[in-house]
N, C-alpha and C positions, 0 to 999 in steps of 0.2 A: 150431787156427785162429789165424790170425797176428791182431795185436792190432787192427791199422786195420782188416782184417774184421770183426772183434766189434764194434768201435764203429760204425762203420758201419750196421750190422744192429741193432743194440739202440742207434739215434739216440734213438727216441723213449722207450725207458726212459731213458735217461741224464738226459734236457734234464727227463722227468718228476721223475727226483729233486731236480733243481737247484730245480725250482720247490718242491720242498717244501723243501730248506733255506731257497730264498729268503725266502719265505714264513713258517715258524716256524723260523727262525731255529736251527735245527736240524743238528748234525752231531753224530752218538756214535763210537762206539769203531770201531763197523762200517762207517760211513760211510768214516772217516777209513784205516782198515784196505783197505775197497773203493776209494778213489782212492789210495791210496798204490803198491796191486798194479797198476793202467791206470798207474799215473804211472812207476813202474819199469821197466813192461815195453815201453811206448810209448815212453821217452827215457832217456838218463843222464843225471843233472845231478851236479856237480863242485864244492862248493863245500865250503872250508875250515874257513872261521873262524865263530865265531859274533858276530851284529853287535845291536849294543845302541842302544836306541832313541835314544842320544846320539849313533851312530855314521852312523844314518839320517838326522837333524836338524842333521849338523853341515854348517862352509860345503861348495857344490861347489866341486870341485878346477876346473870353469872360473868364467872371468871373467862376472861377471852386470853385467848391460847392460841400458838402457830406452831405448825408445821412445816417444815421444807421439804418442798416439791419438786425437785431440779431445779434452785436455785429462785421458785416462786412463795413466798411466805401463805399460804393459805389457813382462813383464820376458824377457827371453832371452839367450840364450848359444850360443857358435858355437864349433865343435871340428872337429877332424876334417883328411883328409888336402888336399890342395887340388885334390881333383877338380869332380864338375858339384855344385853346390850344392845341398840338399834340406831343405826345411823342413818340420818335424812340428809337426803337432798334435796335442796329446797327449789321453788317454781324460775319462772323466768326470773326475778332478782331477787338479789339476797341483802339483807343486813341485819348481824347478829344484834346491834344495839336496838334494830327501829322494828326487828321482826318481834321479839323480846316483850315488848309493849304493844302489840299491832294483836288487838279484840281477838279475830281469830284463829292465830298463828297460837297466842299465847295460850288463850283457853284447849287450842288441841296439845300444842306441847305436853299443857298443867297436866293433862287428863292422861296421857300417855304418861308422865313420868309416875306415873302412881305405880306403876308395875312394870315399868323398864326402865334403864339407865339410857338417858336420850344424850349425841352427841348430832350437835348441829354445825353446819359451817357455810362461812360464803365462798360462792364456786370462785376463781380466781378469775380477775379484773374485775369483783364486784366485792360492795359492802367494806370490811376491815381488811380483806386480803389483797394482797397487790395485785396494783393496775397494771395493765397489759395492753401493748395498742392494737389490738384485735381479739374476736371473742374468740375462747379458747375453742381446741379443737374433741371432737369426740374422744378421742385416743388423752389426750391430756385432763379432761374431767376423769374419767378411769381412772387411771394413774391419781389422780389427787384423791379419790375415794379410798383406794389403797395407802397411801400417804396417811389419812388420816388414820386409817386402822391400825398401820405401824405405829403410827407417833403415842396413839392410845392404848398400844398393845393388846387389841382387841385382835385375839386370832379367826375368832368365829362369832357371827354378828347375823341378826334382822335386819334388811336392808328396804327402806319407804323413798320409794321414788313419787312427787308432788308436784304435778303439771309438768312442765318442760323437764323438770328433774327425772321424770318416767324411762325415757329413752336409754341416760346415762345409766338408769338403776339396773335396766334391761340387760344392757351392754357387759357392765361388769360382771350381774351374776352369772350369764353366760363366761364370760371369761376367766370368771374365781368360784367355780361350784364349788371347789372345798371351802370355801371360807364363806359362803352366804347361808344362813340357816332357813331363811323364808325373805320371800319378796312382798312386800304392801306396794299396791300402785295405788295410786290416789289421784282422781282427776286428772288422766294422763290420758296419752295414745302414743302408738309406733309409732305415727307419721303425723303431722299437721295438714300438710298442704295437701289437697287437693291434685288427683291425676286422672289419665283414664281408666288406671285400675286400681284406682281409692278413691270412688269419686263420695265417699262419706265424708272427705278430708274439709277445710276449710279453705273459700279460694284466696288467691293470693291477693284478691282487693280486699280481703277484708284483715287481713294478716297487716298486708300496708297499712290499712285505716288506723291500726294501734300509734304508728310513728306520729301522724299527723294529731290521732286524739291525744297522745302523752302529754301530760300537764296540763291538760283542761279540764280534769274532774269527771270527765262523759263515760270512761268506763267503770269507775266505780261500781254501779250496779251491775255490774257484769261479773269484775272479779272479788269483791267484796258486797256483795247486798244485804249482808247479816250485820256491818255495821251500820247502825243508826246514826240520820243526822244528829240527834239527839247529842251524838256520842262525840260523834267526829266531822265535821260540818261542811261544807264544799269547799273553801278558803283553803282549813286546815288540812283534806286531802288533797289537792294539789298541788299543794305545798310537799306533802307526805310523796308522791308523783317525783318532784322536781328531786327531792333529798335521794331519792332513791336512784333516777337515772336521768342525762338529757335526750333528745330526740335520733344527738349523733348516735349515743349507743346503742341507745333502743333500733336506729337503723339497722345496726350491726347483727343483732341479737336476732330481728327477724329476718333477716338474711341467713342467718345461721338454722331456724326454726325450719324455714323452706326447705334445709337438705338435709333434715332427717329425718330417717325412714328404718326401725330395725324390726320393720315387716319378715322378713330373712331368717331373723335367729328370734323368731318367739319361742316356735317347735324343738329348740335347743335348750331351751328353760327345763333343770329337773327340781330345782326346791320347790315348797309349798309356796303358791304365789293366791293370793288374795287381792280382787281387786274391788276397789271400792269407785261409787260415783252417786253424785247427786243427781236424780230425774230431770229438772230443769235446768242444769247448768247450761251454762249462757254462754263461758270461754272456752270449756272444753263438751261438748255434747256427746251426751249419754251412749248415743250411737256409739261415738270411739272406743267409749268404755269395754262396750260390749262384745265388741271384736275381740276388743284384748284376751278377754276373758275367756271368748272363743276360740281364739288360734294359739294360747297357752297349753301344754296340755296339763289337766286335771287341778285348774285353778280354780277356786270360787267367785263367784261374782255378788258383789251386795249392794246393790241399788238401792238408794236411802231419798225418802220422796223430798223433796222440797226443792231452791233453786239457787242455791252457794255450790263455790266452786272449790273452798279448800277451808270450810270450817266443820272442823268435827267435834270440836266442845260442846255441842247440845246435840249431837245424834249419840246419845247412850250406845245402842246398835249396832254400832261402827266399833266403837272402842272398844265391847264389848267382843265382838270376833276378833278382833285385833292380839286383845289378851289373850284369848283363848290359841290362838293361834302360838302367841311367845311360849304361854305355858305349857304345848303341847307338841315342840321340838327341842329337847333336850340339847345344849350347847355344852 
């Protein structure tokens, strides 16, 4: 049986294991041995060197640039070839310097800027933008999307919302339909949590389990399984963990995840929206996806088999609709 079949088919064993590692923070030998065979047999990944938690942490290779926000500096960087212009927002945490170098943030960036000018940034209290002592608010990620289009003088833009970033992307293109040319969701969903009328959602123990596994290396394969130890080694990611957030945040942040929901204004979405997901994703499962896709109207859905949750640099596929989609809403 070919491997997108099998995942496919055994959806709901899969996402049930995930929650136990989420949860006890849990992955052995077998674990890691069982996502290593889906993760080889589902994709090649390519990668050389091995990269050291200096190497993650050091500056990126672009120019880092701020924005003022009402008074909050939010930080971003613009790359890429000088086609239609497409702004990301990025998963639960951001960091332009550690995203920059981080296997598969960078290889989807690379491949995306071949054909669009990418501006990237960290949502505010995270990464190089100022700290804030609470996670910001829905209304306030908006507003900094906006923020950065002004500060780039970008009137009309592609906008790629990436896991938790889905919601915000949701939000604003409903909010600014003149100024969004097309929506990318990427390993997202409306809602996280778990209710009686989403009960697709994820529950809230397993949502909790992320705070207690922060910094222990255990989700790894969950939300990165395309990088190899080879590459980046257990030490060196939670290390890469710790640099990124500590567990107070991270408390914050899934407190934050728990109350959104833009279930409401899908059916208000009019640009072309495109949503993408991996078969066996593990953080965000497929199911989500497919809802989205579903209660959008006249959005495509591209289910890409394997079991990463935000690497597009080796699904050709993906990039390819992707383009297609830039180059065929005039800006």
């Amino acid at each position: 049986m070919e491997i997108s079949a099998w995942i496919s088919n055994n959806e709901s064993l899969l996402n049930g294991i995930a929650a136990v590692i989420v949860i006890f923070g849990f992955l052995g030998a077998i674990g890691r041995t069982l996502f290593k065979g889906l993760r080889d047999e589902s994709r090649k990944v390519s990668h050389s060197n091995r990269i050291t938690l200096a190497e993650l942490s050091s500056p990126s290779p672009y120019r880092i640039e701020f924005a003022d926000s009402e008074g909050v500096n939010i930080a971003y960087s613009s790359f890429g070839d000088s086609g239609p212009p497409l702004i990301v927002t990025p998963g639960i945490i951001s960091n332009l310097h550690v995203t920059s170098h981080l296997p598969p943030i960078r290889e989807t960036m690379n491949s995306l800027s071949e054909f669009a000018k990418i501006t990237n940034f960290d949502k505010r209290g995270q990464g190089l933008s100022d700290p804030t002592s609470q996670v910001a608010t829905m209304e306030e990620r908006v507003k900094d999307i906006s923020c950065i289009a002004d500060t780039t003088q970008t009137e009309k833009f592609f906008l790629m919302g990436i896991s938790e970033g889905g919601p915000m992307s949701i939000k604003y293109a409903v909010d600014n339909p003149d100024r969004v040319a097309g929506l990318i969701l990427f390993g997202t969903t409306a809602r996280f949590s778990r209710s009686d009328d989403y009960p697709l959602g994820i529950s809230d123990n397993a949502l909790d389990g992320m705070i207690q596994s922060w910094g222990t290396g255990s989700l790894r394969d969950i939300f990165f399984p395309s990088i190899p130890r080879e590459v980046i080694d257990d030490d060196t990611y939670k290390g890469f963990e710790k640099l990124l957030s500590d567990r107070r945040s991270m408390s914050q942040i899934v407190d934050y995840m728990k109350t959104l929901d833009v279930r409401p204004i899908l059916k208000n979405i009019t640009c072309p929206t495109l949503v993408i997901h991996f078969t066996g994703d593990l953080a965000v499962p497929v199911r989500m996806g497919r809802y989205l896709a579903d209660k959008i109207p006249n959005s495509k859905f591209l289910e890409i088999a394997g079991v990463d949750h935000c690497d597009l640099g080796n699904a050709p596929e993906a990039i390819s609709e992707i383009r297609t989609m830039l180059q065929a809403q005039p800006i």
